[in-house]
Backbone as CSV, one residue per row, in Angstrom:
resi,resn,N_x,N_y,N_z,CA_x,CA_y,CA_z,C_x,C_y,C_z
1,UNK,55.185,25.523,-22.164,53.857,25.838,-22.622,52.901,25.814,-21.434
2,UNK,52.119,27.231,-21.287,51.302,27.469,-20.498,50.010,26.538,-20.793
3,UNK,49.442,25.447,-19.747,48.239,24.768,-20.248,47.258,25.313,-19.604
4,UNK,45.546,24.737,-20.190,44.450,25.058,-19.681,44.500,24.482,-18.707
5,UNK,43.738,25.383,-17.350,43.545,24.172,-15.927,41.582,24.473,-16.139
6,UNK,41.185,23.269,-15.910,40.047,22.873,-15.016,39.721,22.201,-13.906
7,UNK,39.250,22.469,-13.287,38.635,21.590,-12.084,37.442,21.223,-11.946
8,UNK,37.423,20.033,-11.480,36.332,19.334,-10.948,35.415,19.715,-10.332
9,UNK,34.251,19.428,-10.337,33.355,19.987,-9.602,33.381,19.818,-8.066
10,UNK,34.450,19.144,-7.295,34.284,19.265,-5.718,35.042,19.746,-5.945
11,UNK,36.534,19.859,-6.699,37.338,20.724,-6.408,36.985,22.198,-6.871
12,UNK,36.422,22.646,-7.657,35.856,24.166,-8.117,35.100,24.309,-6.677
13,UNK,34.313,23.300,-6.172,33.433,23.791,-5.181,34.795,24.220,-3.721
14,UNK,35.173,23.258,-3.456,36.307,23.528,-2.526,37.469,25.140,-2.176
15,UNK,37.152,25.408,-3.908,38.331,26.696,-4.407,37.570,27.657,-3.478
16,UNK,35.763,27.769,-4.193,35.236,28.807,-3.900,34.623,28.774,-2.262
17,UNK,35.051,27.934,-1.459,34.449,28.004,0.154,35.164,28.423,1.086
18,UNK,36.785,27.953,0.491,37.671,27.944,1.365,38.096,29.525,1.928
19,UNK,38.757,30.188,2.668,39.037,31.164,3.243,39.972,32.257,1.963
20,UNK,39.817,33.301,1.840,40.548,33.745,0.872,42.140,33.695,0.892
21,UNK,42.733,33.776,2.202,44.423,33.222,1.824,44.498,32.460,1.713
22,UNK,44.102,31.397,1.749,43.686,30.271,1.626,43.657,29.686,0.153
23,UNK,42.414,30.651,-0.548,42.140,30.458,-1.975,43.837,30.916,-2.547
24,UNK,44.042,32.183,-2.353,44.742,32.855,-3.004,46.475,32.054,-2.851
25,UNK,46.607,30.818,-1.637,47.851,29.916,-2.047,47.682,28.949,-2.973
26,UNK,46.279,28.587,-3.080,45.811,27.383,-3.740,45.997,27.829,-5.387
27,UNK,45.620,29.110,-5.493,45.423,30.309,-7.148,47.172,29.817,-7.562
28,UNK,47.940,30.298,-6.956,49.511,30.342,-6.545,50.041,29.038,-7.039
29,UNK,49.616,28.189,-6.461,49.712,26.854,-6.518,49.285,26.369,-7.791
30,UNK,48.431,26.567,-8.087,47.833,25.849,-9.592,48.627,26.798,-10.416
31,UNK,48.459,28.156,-10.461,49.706,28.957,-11.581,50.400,28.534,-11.809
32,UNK,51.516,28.272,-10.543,52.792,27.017,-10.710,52.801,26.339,-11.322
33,UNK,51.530,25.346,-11.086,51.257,24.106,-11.813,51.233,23.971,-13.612
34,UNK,50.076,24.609,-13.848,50.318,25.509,-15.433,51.025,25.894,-16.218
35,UNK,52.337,26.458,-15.059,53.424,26.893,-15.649,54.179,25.668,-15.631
36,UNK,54.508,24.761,-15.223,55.733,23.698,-15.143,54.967,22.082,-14.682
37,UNK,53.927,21.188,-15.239,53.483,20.483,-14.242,54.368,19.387,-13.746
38,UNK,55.670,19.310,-14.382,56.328,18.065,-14.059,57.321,18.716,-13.544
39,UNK,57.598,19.942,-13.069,58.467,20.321,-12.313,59.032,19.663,-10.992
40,UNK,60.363,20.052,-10.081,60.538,19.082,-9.029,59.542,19.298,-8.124
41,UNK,58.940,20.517,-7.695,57.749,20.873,-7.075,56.616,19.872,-7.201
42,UNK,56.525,18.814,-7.654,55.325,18.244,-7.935,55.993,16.721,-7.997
43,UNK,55.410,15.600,-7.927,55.809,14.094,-7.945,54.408,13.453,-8.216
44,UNK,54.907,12.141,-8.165,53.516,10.834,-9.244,52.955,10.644,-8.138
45,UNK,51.861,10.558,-7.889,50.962,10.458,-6.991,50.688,8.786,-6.429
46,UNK,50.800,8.257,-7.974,50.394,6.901,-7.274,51.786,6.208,-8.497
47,UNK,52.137,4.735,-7.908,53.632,4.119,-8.565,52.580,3.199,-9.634
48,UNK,51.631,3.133,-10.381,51.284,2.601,-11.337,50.478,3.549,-12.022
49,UNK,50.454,5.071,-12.005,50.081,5.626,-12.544,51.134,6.950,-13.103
50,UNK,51.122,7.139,-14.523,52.130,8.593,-14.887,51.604,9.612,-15.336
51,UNK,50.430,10.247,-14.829,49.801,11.014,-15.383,48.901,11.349,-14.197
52,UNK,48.981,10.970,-13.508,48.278,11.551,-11.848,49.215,11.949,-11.066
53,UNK,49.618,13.541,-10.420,50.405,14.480,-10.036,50.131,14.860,-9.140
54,UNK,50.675,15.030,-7.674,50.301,16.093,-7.103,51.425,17.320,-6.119
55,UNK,51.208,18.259,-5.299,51.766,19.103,-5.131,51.465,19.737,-4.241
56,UNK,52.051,20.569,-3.156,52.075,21.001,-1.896,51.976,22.709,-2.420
57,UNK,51.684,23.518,-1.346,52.430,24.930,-1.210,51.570,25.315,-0.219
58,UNK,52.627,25.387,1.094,52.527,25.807,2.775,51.518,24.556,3.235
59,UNK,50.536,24.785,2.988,49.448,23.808,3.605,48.404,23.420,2.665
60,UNK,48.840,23.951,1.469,47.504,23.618,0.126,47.981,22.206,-0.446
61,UNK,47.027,21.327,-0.637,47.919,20.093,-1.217,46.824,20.144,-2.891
62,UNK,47.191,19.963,-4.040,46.648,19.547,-4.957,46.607,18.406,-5.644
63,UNK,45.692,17.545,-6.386,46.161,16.493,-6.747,45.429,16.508,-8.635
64,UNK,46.410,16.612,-9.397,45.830,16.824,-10.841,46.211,15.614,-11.894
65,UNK,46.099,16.070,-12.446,45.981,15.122,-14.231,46.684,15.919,-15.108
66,UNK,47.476,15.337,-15.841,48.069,16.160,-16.856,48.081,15.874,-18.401
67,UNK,47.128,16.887,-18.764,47.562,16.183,-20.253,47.971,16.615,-21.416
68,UNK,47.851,16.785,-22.486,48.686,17.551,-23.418,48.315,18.564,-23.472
69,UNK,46.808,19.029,-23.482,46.551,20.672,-23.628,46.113,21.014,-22.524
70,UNK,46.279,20.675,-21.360,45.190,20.840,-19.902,45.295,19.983,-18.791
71,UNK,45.525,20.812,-17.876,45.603,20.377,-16.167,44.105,20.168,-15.458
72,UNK,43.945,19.424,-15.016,42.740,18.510,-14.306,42.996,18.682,-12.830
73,UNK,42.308,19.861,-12.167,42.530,19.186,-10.773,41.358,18.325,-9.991
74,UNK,42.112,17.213,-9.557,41.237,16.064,-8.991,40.173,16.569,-7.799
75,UNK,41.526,17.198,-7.025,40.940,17.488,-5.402,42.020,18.600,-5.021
76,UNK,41.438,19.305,-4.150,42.176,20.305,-3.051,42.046,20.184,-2.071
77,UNK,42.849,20.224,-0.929,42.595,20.145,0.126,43.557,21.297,1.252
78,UNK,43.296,21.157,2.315,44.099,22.214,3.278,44.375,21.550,4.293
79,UNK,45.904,20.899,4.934,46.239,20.643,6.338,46.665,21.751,6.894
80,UNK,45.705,21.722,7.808,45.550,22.694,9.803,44.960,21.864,10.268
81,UNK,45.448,21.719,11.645,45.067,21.247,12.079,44.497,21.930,13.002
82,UNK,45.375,23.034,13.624,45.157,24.573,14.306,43.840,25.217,14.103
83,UNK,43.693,25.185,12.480,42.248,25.805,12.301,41.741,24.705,11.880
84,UNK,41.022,23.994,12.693,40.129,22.374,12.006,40.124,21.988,11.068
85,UNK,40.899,21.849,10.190,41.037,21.659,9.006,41.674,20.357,9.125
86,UNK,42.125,19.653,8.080,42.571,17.731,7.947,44.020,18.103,9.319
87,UNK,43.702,16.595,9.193,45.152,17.030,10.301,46.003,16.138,9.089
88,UNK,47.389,15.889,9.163,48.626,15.631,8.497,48.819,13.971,9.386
C-alpha cells in the first residue's frame, strides 16, 4: 500500500532550495519510500525507537516517520562535500 508522504516544514523548505538533481534524487527517494517504507533500503534510525526510519540514495539521506496512512519526513539532507554541502 502506497502511503501519503508529508513533510515538515524545514524539510518542504529544504526540497524546494536544493539544486534540481538534487531535488529530483530526493523525489526518487521518497517514491521509494511510499512505495515500501520498511524495505531493506531503509533501517531504524534510533535502537529505542520503531517508527523513526531513515534512508540513503547516492548522497540524499532522509529521515521519516511511518505510520499507518502516511510517511513524515523529519529532515533531508545532502552529503558533498565537493560541492559544500555536509561533509560525511
Amino acid at each position: 500500500m502506497k502511503r501519503y508522504v508529508h513533510f515538515t516544514e524545514r524539510a518542504g523548505r529544504f526540497r524546494d532550495v536544493i539544486p534540481p538533481a538534487d531535488r529530483q534524487k530526493l523525489l526518487q527517494l521518497v517514491d521509494r519510500i511510499a512505495a515500501d517504507p520498511e524495505a531493506d533500503s531503509s533501517h531504524l534510525a534510533y535502537t529505542n525507537d520503531s517508527v523513526t526510519r531513515s534512508a540513503w540514495h547516492g548522497r540524499v539521506m532522509v529521515l521519516f516517520v511511518v505510520t499507518s496512512r502516511s510517511i513524515v519526513i523529519l529532515e533531508a539532507d545532502i552529503y558533498d562535500a565537493a560541492r559544500g554541502f555536509n561533509e560525511v
